[in-house]
N, C-alpha and C positions, 0 to 999 in steps of 0.2 A: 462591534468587536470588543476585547476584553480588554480592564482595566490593563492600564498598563505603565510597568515601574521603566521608566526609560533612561538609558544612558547614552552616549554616544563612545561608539567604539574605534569608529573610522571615520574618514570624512562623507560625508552624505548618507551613512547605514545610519539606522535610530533603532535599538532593540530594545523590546519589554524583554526581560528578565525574569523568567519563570521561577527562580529561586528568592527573589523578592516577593512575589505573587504567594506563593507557598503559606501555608498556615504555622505560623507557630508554634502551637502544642499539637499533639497527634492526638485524635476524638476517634475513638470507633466506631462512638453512637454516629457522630456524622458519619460516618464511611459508612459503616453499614444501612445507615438513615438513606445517604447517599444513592446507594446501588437500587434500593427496594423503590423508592422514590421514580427513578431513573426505569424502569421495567416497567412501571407499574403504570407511568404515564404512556408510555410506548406501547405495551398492552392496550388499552382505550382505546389505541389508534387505529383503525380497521387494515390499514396499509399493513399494520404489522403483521398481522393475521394474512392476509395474501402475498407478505415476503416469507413469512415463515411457510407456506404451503409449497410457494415456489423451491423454496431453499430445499425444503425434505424429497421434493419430487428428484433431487440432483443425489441426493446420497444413496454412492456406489455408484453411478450410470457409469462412469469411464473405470472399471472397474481392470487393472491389469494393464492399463497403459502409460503411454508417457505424454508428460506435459511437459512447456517451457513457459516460466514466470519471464517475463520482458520488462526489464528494470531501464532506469532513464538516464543511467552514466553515457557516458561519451563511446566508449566503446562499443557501445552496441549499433554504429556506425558502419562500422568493421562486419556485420553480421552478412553473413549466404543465406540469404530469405528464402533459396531457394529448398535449403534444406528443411525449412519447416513447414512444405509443404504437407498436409495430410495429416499435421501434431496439432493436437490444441495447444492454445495460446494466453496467456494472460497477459494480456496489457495494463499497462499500473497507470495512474493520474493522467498526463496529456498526453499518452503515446500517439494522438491523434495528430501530434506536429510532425511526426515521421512521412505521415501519408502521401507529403509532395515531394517525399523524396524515393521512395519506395512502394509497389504494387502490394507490399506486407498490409492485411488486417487480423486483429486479434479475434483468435473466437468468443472472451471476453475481456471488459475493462472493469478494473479495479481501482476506488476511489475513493479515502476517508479523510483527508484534510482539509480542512477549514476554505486555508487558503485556494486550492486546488479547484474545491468544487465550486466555491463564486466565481473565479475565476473563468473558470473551462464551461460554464453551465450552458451557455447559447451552444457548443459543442453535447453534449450531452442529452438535449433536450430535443434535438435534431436525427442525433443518429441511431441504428436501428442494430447496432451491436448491443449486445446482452451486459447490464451493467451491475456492478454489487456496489453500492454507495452507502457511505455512513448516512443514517436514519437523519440527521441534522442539516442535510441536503437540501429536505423542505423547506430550511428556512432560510435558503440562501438562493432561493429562486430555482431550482431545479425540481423541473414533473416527475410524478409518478409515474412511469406507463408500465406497458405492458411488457416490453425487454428490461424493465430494471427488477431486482431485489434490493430492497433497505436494511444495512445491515446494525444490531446494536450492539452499542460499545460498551465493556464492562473493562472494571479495574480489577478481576479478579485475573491474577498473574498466571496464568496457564495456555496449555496448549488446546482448544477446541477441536476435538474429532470431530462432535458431530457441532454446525455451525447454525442448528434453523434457531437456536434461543441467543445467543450472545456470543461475541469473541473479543480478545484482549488484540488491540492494536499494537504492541511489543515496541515501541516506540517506529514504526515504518511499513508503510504499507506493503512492502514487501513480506512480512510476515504474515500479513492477514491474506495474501495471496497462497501460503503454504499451507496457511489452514483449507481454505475452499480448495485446495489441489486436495488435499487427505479425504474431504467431507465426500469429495467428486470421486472417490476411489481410487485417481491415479496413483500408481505404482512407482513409478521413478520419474522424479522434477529435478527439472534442473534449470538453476539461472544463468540469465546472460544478460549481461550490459549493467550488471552491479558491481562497479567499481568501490565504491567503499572509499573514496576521496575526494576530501570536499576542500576547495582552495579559501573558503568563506572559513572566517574563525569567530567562535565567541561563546555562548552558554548555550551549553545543548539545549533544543526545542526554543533557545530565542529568537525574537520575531525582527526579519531584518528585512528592510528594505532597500532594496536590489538597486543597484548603481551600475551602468551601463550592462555589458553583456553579461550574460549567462554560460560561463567558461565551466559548470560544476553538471550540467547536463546535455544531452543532444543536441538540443536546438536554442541558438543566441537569443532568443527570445520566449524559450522555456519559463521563466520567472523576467519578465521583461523588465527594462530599468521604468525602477517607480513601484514597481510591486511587489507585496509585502512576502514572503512566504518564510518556513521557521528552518533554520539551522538545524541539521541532523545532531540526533545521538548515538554517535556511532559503539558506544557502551552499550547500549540496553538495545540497539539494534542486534550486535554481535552476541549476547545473550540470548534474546529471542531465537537467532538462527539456532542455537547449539540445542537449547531446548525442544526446538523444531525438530533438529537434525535426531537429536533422543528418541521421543517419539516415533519419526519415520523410521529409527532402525529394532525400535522395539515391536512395530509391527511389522517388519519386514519386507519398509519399502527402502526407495533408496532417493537421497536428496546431494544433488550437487552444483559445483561452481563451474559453468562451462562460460565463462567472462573470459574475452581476452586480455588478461594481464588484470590490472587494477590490486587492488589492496585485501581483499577478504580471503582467507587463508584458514579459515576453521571448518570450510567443509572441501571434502574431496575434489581436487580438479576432474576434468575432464573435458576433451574439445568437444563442440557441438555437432561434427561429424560423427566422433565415436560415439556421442552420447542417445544421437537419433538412427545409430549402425546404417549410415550410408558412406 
């Protein structure tokens, strides 16, 4: 795990503090040292070369339809599974705790935090649903096969059309799901179950360790008590969207909020009945 500058914020949470962690002077040469570095070792990797082949073989196939990103707020609880019969699916990090409550599977899972993928990885390494995981995967114990692509991570701030070289994780994996809906061709996306309110406080992307239930997603044992997972930014996540949201209306698709209720308000409502016209 990473060095970590700790404070305590609550009783039992212990957060590194990513703004302690942070460098002092701004270096370009590092940052660009950084990215070329970062490619370049990934490149070597043969994996990368058959996620990228996998990844190009997807751009365009759902060309003119509709998808739903499945985010892991509470609300998505609330959901009629029935309506998403016959719509592709993106499931994001453990939508796989939903399973013993609903017949719902995604057509795929979407996964790049840290915490997430040690976590869920016995889930992951198992199942035969198609996965896009940050590249870093491998070294948290979770296989290559042949339903995943490895995805890599760049700091360069934009929105990925096409996704087989690199995408910017916009602080939330929900972002990186709106890239591979664009790379996939789909035409109008829309989320549900992103509520955009987190009951947990402290420094964006601090690393906090979970104290009884898990009241901030679906299932009480989503981030279980005792384990670590990082506090949202719900700034640079809300940016990502808008920039997202750019994009899909510059190409002329269309991206929307079909959440019951919750807090995110910069992209178009829409209920999930109208949004799949049944």
């Amino acid at each position: 795990m990473w060095r970590q500058h700790q404070r305590c914020i609550s009783p039992g949470m212990v957060v590194a503090d990513p703004i302690h962690q942070s460098r002092a002077t701004l270096n370009p040469y590092l940052s660009v040292g950084g990215l070329l570095l970062s490619r370049l070792r990934w490149d070597f990797d043969y994996r990368s070369w058959i996620s990228r082949s996998r990844m190009k073989s997807l751009a365009g196939q759902y060309r003119g339809q509709k998808a739903v990103i499945v985010c892991n707020g509470p609300s998505v609880l609330n959901t009629d599974w029935s309506l998403l019969k016959g719509v592709y699916t993106f499931g994001l990090n453990k939508v796989n705790l939903l399973f013993d409550q609903a017949a719902f599977r995604p057509s795929c899972i979407v996964a790049v935090n840290p915490y997430v993928l040690e976590q869920n990885r016995e889930f992951y390494n198992s199942t035969d649903i198609p996965l896009f995981l940050d590249s870093h995967a491998l070294q948290l114990g979770v296989r290559f096969r042949k339903n995943s692509v490895l995805l890599h991570r760049t700091g360069i701030d934009k929105f990925a059309r096409d996704c087989s070289m690199s995408l910017n994780w916009g602080g939330t994996v929900t972002y990186v799901a709106m890239q591979l809906a664009f790379h996939f061709g789909f035409s109008d996306v829309a989320l549900i179950g992103c509520d955009h309110n987190f009951s947990a406080t402290g420094p964006a992307n601090g690393v906090v360790r979970r104290k009884g239930e898990d009241r901030d997603h679906f299932h009480p044992d989503y981030f279980a008590d005792g384990q670590l997972w990082q506090l949202p930014d719900l700034n640079l996540s809300e940016a990502s969207y808008r920039r997202a949201a750019d994009v899909y209306q510059a190409f002329g698709h269309r991206l929307v909020n079909a959440t019951e209720g919750g807090k995110l308000e910069i992209l178009p409502r829409l209920s999930l009945q109208e949004f799949v016209g049944r």
